[in-house]
C-alpha positions in Angstrom: -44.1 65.4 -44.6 -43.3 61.7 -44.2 -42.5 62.8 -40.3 -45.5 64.4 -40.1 -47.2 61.4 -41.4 -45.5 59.5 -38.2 -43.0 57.4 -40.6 -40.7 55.4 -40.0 -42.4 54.4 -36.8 -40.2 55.3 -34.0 -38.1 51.9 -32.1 -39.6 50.4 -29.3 -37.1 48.6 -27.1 -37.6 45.4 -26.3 -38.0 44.6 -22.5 -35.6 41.3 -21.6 -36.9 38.7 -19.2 -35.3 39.5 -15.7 -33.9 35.9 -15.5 -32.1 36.1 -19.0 -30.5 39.1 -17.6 -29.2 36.6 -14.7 -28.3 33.9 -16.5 -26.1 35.7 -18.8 -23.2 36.3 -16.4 -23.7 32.9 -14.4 -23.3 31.0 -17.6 -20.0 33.1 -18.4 -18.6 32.4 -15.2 -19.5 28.6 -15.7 -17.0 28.9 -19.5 -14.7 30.7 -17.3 -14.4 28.2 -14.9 -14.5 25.0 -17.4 -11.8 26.8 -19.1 -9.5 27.2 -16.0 -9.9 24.1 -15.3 -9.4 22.2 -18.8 -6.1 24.7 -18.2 -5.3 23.3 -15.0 -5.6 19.6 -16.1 -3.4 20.4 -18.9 -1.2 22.3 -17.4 -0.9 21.2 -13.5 -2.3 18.1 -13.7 -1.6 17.2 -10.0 -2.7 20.1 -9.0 -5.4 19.5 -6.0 -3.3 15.8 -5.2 -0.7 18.0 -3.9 -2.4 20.7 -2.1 -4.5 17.8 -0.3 -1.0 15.8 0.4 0.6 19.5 0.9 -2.2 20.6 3.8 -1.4 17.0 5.5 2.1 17.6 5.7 1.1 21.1 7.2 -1.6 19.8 9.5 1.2 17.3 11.1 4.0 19.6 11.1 2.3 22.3 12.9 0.9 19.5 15.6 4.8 19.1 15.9 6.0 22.8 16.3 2.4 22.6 18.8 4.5 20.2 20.9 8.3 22.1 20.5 6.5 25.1 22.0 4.6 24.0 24.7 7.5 21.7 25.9 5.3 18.8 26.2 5.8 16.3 23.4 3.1 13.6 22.9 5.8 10.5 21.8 4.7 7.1 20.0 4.9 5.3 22.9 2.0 8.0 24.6 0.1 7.7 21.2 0.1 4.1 22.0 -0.9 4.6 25.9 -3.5 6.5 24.5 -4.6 3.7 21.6 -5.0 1.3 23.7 -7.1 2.8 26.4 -8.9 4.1 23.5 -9.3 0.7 21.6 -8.1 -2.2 24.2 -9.8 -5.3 22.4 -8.9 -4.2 19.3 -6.0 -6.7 17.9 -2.4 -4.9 17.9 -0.4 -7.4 16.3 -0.9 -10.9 14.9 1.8 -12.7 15.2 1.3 -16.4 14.2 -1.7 -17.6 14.8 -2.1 -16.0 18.0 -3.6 -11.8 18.4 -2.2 -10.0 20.7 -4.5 -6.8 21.8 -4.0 -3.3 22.5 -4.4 -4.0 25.8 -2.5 -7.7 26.1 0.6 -5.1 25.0 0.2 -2.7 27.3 -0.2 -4.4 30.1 2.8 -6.8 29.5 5.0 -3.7 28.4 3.7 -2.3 31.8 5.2 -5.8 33.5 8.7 -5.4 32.1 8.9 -1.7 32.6 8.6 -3.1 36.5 11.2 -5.5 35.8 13.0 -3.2 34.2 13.1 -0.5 36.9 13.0 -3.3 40.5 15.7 -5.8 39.0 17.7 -4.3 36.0 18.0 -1.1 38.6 17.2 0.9 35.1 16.9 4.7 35.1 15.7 7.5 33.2 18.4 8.2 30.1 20.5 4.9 30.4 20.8 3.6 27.3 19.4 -0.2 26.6 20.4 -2.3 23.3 18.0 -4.7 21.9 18.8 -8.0 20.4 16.0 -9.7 19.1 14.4 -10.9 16.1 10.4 -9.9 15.3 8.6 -11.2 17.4 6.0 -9.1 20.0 8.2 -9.1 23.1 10.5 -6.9 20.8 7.6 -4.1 21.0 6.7 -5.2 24.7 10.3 -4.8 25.9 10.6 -1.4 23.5 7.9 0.2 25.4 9.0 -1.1 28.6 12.1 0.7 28.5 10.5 4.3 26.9 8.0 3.9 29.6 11.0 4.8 31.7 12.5 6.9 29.7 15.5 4.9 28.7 16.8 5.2 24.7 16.9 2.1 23.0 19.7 0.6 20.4 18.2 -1.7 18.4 20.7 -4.2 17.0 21.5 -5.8 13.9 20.7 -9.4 14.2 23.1 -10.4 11.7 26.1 -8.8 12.8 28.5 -10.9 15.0 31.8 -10.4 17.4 33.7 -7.5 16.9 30.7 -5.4 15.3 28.2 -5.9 18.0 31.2 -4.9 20.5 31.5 -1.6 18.1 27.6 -1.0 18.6 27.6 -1.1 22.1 30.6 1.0 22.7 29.5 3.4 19.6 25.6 3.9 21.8 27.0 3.9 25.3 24.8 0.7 26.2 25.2 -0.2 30.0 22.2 -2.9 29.2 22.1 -5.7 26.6 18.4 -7.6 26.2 19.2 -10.8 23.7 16.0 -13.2 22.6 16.4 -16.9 23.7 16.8 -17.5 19.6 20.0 -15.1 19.5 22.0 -16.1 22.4 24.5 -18.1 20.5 25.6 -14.8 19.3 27.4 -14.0 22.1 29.5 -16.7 22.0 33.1 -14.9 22.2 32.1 -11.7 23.2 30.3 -12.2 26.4 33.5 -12.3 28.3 34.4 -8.4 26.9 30.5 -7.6 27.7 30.8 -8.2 31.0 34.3 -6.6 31.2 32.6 -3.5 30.2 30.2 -3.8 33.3 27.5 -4.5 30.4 24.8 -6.6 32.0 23.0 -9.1 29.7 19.4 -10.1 30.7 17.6 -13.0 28.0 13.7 -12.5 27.1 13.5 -16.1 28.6 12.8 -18.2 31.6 16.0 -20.1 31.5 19.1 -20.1 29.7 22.1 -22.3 29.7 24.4 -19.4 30.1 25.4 -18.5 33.9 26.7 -15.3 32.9 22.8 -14.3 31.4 20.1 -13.5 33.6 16.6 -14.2 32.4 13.6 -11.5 32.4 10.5 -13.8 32.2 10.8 -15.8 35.5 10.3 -12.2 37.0 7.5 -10.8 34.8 5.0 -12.7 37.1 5.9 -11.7 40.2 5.2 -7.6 39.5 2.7 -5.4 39.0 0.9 -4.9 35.4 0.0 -1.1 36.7 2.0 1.6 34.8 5.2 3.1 36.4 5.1 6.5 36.3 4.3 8.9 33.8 7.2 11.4 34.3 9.6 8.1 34.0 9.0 8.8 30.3 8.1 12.6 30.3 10.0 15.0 28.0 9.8 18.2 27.2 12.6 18.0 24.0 11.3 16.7 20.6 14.9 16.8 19.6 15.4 14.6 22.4 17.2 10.6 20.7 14.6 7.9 21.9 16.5 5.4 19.6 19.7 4.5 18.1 19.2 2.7 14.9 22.3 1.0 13.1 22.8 1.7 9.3 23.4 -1.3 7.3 25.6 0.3 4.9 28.0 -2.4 3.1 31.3 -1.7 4.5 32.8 -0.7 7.5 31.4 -1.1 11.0 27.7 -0.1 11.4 26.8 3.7 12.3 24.4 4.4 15.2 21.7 6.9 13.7 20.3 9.4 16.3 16.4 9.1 16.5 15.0 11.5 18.0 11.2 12.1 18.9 10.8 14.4 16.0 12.0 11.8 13.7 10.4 8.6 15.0 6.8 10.8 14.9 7.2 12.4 11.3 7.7 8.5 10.6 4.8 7.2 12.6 3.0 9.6 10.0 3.8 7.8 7.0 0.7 5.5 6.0 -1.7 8.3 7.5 -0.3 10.7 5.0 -0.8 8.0 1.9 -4.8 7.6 2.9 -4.6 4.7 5.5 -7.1 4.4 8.5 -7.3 2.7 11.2 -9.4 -0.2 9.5 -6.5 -1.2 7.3 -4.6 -4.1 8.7 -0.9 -3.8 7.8 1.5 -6.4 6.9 5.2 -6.4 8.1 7.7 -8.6 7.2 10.6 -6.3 7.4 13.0 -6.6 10.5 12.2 -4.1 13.4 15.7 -2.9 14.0 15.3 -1.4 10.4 13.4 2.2 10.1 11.1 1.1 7.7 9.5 -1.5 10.0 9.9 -0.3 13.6 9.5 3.9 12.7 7.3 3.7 9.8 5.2 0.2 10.3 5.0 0.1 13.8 4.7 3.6 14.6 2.5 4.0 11.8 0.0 1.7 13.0 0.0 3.2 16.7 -0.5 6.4 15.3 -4.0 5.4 12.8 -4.6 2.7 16.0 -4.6 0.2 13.4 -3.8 -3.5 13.0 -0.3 -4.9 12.5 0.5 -8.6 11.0 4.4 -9.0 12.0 6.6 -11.5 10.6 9.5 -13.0 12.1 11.1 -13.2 8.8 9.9 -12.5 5.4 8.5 -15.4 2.8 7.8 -15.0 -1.2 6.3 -18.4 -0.8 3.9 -17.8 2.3 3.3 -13.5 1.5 0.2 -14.1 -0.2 -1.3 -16.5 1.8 -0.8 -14.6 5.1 -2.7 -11.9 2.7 -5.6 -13.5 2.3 -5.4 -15.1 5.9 -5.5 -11.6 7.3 -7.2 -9.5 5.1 -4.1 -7.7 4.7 -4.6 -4.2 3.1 -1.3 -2.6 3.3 2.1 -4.4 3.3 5.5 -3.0 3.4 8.5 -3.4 0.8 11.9 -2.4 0.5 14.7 -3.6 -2.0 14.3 -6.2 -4.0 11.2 -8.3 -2.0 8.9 -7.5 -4.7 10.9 -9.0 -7.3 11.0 -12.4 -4.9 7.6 -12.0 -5.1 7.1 -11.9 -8.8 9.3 -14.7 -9.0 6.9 -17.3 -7.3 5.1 -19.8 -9.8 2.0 -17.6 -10.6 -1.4 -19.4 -9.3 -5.4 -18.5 -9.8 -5.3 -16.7 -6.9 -2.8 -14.0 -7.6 -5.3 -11.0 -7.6 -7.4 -12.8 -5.2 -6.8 -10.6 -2.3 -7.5 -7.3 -0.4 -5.0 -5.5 -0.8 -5.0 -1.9 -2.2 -1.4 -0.5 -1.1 1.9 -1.2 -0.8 4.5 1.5 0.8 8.5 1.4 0.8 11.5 2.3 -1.3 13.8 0.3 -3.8 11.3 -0.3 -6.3 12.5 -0.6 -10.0 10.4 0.2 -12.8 10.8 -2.5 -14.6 9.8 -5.1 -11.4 6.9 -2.3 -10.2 5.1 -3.0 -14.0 5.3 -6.4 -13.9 4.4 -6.5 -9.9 0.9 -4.3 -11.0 0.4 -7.0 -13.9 0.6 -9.6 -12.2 -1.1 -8.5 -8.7 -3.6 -6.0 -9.5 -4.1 -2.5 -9.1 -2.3 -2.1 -5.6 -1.3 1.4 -5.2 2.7 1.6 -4.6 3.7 4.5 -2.8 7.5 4.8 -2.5 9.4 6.8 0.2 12.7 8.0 0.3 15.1 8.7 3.2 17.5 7.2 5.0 17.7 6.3 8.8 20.3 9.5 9.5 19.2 11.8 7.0 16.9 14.9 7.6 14.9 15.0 3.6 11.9 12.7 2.7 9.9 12.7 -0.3 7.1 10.4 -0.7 5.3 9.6 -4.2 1.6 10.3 -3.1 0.9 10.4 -6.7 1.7 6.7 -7.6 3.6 7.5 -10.8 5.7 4.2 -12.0 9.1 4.6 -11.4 9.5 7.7 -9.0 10.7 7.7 -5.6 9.0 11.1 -4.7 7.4 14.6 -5.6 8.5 18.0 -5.4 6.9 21.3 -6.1 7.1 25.3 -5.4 5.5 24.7 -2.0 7.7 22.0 -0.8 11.3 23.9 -1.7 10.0 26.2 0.4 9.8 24.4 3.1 12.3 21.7 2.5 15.4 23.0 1.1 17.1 20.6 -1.2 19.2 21.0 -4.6 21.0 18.6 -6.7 24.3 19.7 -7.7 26.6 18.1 -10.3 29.3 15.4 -9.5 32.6 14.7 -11.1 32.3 10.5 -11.8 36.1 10.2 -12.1 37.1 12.4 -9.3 34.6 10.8 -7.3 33.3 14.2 -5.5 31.0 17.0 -6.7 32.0 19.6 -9.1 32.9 23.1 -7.6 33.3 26.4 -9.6 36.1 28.8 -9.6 35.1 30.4 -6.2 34.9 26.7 -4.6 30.9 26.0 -4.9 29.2 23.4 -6.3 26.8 24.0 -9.2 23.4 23.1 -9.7 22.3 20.5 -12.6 19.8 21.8 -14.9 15.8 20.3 -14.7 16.1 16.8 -15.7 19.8 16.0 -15.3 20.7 13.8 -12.7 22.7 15.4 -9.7 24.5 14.7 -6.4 21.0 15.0 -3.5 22.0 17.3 -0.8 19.5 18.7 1.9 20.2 22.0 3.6 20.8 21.2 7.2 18.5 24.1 9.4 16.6 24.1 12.4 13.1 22.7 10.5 15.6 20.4 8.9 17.8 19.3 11.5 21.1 16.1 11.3 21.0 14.8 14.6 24.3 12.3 12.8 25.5 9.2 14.6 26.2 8.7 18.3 29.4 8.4 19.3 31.6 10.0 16.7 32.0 13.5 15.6 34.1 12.2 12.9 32.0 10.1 11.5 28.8 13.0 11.9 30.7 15.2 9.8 31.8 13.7 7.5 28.2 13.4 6.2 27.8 16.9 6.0 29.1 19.3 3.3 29.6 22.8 3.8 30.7 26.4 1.7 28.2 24.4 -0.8 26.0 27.4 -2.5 27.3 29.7 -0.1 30.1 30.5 2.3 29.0 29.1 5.8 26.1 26.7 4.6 25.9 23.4 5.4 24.2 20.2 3.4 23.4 16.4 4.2 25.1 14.7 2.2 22.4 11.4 1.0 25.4 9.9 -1.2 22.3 9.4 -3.9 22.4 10.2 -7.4 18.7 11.5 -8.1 16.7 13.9 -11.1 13.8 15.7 -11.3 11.6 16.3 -14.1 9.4 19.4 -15.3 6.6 18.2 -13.7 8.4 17.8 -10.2 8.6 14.0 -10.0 12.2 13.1 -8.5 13.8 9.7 -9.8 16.6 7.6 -8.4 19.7 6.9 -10.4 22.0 6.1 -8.1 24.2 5.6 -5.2 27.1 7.6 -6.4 29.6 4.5 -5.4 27.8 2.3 -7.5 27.8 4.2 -11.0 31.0 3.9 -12.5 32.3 5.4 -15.5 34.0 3.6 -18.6 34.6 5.2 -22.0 34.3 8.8 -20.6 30.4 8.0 -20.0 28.9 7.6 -17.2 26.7 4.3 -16.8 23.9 4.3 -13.9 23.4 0.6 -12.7 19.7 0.5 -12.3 19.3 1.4 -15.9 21.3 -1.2 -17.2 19.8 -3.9 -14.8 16.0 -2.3 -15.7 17.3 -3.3 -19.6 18.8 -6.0 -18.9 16.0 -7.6 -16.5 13.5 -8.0 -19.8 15.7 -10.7 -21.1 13.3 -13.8 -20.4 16.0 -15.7 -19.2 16.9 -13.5 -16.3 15.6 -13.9 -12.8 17.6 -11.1 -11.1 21.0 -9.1 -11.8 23.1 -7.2 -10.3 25.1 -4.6 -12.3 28.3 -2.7 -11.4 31.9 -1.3 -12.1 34.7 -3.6 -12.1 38.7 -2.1 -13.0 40.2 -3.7 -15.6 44.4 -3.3 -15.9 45.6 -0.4 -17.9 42.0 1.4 -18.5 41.1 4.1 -17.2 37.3 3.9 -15.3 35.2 0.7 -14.8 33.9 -1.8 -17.5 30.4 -3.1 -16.9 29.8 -6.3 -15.1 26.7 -8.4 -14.7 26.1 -10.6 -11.7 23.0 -13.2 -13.2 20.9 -16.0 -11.9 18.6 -17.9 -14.7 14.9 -18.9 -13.8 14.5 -21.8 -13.0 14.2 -24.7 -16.4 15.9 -21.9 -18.5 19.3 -21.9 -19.6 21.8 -19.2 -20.1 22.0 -18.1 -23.8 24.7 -15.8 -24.6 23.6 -14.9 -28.0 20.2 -13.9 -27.0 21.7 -11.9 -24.2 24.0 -9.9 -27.1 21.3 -9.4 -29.6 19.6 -7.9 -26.0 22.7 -5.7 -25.2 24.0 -4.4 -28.5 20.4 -3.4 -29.3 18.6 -1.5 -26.1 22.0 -0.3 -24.5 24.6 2.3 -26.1 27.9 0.8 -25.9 29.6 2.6 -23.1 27.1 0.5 -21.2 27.1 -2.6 -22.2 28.1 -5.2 -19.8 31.6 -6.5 -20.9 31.3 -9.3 -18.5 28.5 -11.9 -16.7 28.9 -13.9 -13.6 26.6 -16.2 -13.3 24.8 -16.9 -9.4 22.9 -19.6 -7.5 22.0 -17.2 -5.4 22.3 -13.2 -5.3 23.9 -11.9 -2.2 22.0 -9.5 -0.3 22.2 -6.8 3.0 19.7 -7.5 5.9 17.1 -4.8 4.4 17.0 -6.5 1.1 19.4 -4.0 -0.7 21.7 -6.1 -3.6 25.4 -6.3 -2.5 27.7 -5.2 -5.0 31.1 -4.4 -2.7 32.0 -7.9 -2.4 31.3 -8.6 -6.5 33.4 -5.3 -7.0 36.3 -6.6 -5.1 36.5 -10.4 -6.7 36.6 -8.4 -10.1 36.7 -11.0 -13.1 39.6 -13.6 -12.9 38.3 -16.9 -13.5 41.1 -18.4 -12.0 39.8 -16.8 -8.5 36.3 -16.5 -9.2 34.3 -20.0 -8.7 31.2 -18.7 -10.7 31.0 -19.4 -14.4 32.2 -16.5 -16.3 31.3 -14.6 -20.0 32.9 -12.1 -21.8 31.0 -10.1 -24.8 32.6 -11.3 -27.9 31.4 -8.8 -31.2 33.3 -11.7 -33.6 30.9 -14.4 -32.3 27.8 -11.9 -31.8 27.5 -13.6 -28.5 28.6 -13.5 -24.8 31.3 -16.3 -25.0 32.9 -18.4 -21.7 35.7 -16.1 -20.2 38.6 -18.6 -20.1 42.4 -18.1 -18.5 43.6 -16.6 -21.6 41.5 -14.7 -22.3 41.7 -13.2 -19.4 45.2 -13.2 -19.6 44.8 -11.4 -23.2 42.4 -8.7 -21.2 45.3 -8.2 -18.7 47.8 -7.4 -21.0 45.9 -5.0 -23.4 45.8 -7.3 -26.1 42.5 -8.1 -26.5 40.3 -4.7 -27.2 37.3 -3.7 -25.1 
């Protein structure tokens, strides 16, 4: 009856609003997004940093492999052609207080390439070596010569006698070119020069010397038109355009192989790291060194950007030139950015325009207080050497890494880090004779597989000395690996720190101690300017105890008690410093890399060591004077270590 009375009333759906219907979905896919992307902040924080850095790297490779196929490889020195008919008046270098254009380098390039071909008799693939220090005729005489197709050697300007003789016979040099400031360092070797039908030419009018002819009295009388294209023309990127000499801190110097493919993954350097061509750049490394001829100078040809060259490099004047120039970039390497925090600090120390600084040798503890003290300048290190065929760059900025890895980048770069036997000096192999890989986060041997996208192009001259860089049966019979000689570790997150160079750790109470943590500690006591740590043998122990090579700031003294209270409380006792030399002045290699070989060798005998010497004392709580018999006491086991 009730149903026949019509109750309950039957349900009536609702109609929902078309939009509603819309939104529903839209907002869902708006939760899912947020949350993938909460999830990929948390989780990959660096996420679209390294696909933007990752598509550069791709963008410029595949403009290389472009060139290797084609056979026609656009060089620096045709990126510069191409700059300067591009942007003639735009200013090239300054260099003093005089600007020297786009065009002013072309043209004067174009003059000694004349010169260089009508009265040096020059030819395609005759190898020149360069002596000179920074100064524009450097580039001018650089391009000259690749304008005819001629590799260039550029040589140390601090090496003397029988090394320079080594470097020419080492590159095959028929040619030397000496500035007028470097003559007088070819006083005793000019005789074998010429000997060795090596003709010397001096980027001056006159020179004192009969034996040296001059270049500039003849620059005048030729043409400033261009010689010929296919003079310089090549159609091999693997082909060496320059021989650059490693500065390592014994033996006699290696001639690297530079070939096109190296000097232009170089040239893209600041490019990659966000520069443009408005940035002026400031260079006050030498230009026989990779960092300042491949990287600064062949960086700012590629962006067709400004260059402020130095003839030598001044903590006192750096900032100054800064401001001067509207510097925006500047290079680094070693330890120059600890010179600079050690200048009296002024008003004007963030007064200035500068937003980045790119090199290598960095230390935490010196990139912190450089950042302080200077600003917010964006340090982006690089790491390579000269010869070798790995780079990684720190795009990212983190304090304290020399580069960044991911899942992308072992792909295309294979590297691996393998473990190393301290005391054996060499890395560990297993029982079928291959070395093992370190687990993520311990620090390993650096080796890079040697391929054709990864080529060693080793050192001219000698096979020998070629091989021996490389390592082979290393994961697997018939590979082969670089061997970088670095001691290196990379994190869970794929950021790659530097330990090491695997001569300079040394081991000492069955633990190994990495210098650069022990000077990073060591650098915070307030006393310390700089130090230099390393291994030094001590009679009847096995290893190396610790040594410290210190210079105090200025209107400090040294205080050996502070330095104790220091050690004994931030370092485990392995790595504590059992001795301290104290230094006027900290001894260094022409690319601002401390020397430790020499400090190694004098060891810690006061009776041959002129330096004032300490010894940590646990009785006195202190680092106490190292007398004669104490020393004596060390020699003969009688005092414990």
């Amino acid at each position: 009856m009730s149903a026949w009375l019509g109750w309950p009333p039957a349900l009536v759906p609702v109609p929902v609003p078309v939009p509603v219907l819309v939104l529903v979905p839209v907002l869902v896919l708006v939760l899912v997004l947020v949350l993938v992307l909460v999830l990929q902040r948390l989780r990959f924080p660096y996420l679209w940093r390294d696909a933007s850095f990752l598509l550069k790297v791709l963008r410029y490779g595949a403009r290389l492999e472009l060139y290797r196929l084609r056979g026609d490889v656009r060089t620096v020195v045709d990126r510069f052609v191409q700059q300067a008919r591009r942007v003639p008046d735009k200013p090239f270098v300054l260099y003093g207080d005089a600007a020297h254009t786009y065009r002013d380098v072309e043209l004067r390039s174009n003059r000694l390439a004349q010169v260089f071909l009508q009265r040096l008799r020059l030819r395609r693939g005759d190898c020149v070596a360069l002596l000179m220090s920074n100064e524009p005729d450097f580039l001018c005489a650089w391009f000259g010569l690749a304008k005819l197709g001629c590799p260039v050697a550029f040589l140390n300007t601090n090496i003397r006698a029988k090394s320079l003789l080594h470097c020419f016979r080492c590159c095959g040099a028929s040619t030397l070119i000496v500035g007028p400031d470097l003559l007088d360092s070819l006083q005793g070797i000019l005789p074998s020069l010429l000997e060795d039908s090596i003709q010397v030419w001096a980027m001056a009018e006159r020179t004192d010397l009969p034996q040296v002819s001059t270049l500039l009295d003849n620059i005048h009388a030729v043409s400033d038109r261009p010689v010929p294209e296919a003079l310089r023309k090549t159609t091999s990127i693997k082909a060496p355009t320059l021989y650059i000499f490693t500065s390592g801190t014994t033996g006699l110097p290696k001639a690297a192989v530079i070939t096109h493919l190296q000097s232009l993954k170089a040239a893209a350097g600041f490019w990659a790291f966000g520069a443009t061509e408005d940035d002026v750049i400031y260079t006050p490394l030498p230009l026989y060194h990779s960092a300042a001829s491949l990287i600064g100078i062949g960086g700012t040809i590629e962006l067709g950007a400004t260059c402020v060259l130095k003839k030598k490099f001044s903590a006192s004047h750096f900032w100054n030139d800064c401001r001067k120039h509207d510097v925006t970039i500047f290079q680094y390497i070693g330890e120059l950015c600890r010179y600079l925090c050690n200048q009296p600090k002024t008003e004007l120390d963030k007064v200035h325009q500068v937003r980045m600084g790119v090199g290598n040798g960095l230390r935490q503890d010196v990139w912190r207080e450089f950042l302080s003290r200077f600003g917010n300048i964006k340090m982006c290190e690089v790491y390579g050497s000269t010869e070798g065929n790995l780079c990684f760059m720190n795009h990212i900025g983190k304090i304290g890494v020399v580069g960044r890895s991911n899942f992308f980048y072992r792909l295309l770069f294979k590297y691996d880090l393998v473990k190393y036997d301290m005391v054996k000096d060499e890395p560990v192999r297993d029982q079928h004779g291959f070395c093992q890989r370190v687990k993520t986060g311990e620090t390993g041997l650096l080796l890079s597989k040697v391929s054709f996208f990864s080529p060693f192009f080793g050192y001219a001259g000698s096979k020998k000395l070629t091989e021996r860089k490389l390592m082979r049966n290393v994961l697997a019979k018939g590979d082969a690996y670089f061997n970088t000689g670095d001691l290196m570790a990379e994190d869970h997150d794929g950021f790659i720190c530097f330990r090491d160079r695997v001569g300079d750790t040394y081991r000492w109470k069955g633990e190994n101690v990495a210098t650069t943590e022990v000077m990073e500690t060591l650098g915070l006591v307030d006393f310390i300017q700089e130090v230099n740590v390393y291994g030094v043998e001590v009679p009847g122990h096995e290893g190396r105890a610790g040594m410290a090579a210190v210079i105090v700031r200025p209107d400090m003294a040294f205080d050996g008690k502070k330095l104790f209270e220091h050690a004994v409380g931030d370092l485990p006792a392995y790595a504590r410093p059992l001795f301290i030399r104290l230094q006027e002045i900290m001894e260094m290699t022409s690319t601002f890399k401390q020397q430790k070989f020499q400090l190694v060798q004098s060891g810690f005998n006061p009776s041959t060591v002129c330096d004032p010497l300490y010894v940590l004392d646990y009785q006195q709580e202190s680092y106490i004077p190292l007398t004669e018999g104490i020393y004596k006491s060390i020699a003969a086991g009688e005092r414990k270590l």
